[in-house]
C-alpha positions in Angstrom: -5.4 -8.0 13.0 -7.9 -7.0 10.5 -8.8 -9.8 7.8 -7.9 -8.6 4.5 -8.9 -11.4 2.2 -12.2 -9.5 1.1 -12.6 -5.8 -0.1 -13.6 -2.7 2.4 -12.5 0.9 2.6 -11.3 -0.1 5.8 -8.9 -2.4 4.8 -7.5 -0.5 1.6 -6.9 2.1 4.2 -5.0 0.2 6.5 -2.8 -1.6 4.0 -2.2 1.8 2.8 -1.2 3.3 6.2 0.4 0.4 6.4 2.5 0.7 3.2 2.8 4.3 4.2 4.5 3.7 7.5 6.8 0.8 6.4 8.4 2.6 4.3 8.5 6.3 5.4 6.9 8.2 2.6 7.8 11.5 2.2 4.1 11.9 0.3 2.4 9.9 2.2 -0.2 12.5 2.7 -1.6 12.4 -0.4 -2.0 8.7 -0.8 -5.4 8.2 0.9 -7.2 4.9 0.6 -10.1 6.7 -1.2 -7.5 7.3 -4.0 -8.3 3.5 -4.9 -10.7 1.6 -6.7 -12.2 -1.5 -5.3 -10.3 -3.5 -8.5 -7.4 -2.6 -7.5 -7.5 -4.5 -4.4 -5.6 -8.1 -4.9 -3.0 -5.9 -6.5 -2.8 -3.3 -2.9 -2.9 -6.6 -0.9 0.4 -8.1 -2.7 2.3 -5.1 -2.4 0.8 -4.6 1.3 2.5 -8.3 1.9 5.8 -7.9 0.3 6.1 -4.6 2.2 4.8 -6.5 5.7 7.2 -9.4 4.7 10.7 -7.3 5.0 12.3 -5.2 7.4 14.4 -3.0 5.5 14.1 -1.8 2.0 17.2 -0.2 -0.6 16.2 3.3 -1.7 15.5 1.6 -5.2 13.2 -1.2 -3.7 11.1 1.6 -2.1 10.8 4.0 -4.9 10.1 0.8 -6.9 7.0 0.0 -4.4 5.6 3.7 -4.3 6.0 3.7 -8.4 3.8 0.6 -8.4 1.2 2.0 -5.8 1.1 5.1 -7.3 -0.2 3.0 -10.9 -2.7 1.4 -8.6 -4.4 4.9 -8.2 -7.8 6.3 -9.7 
């Protein structure tokens, strides 16, 4: 398990994969952890936890999530 308390490009892009896979993105390809600034971090690491949290999302909850990482990017 990586430790994500501090900034790196390796841990935006696993939370992102992460976020990805969790909840079966149809655009997932263009979301690449580049795609973020390094400010943006706390903000990727709370939605990374809520989405790590649950097992199942509602169609709303997930387009609510991808709306709010989709503000997150450059």
């Amino acid at each position: 398990m990586n430790n994500l308390q501090n900034y790196s490009l390796e841990n935006v892009e696993f939370m992102i994969d992460a976020i990805k896979t969790k909840l079966r993105m149809a655009t997932a390809a263009a979301m690449q952890a580049s795609s973020f600034d390094s400010d943006k971090y706390e903000d990727i690491k709370d939605l990374y936890d809520i989405v790590s949290s649950k097992d199942s999302f509602s169609i709303s909850e997930v387009e609510a999530l991808v709306s709010e990482l989709g503000k997150l990017r450059k």
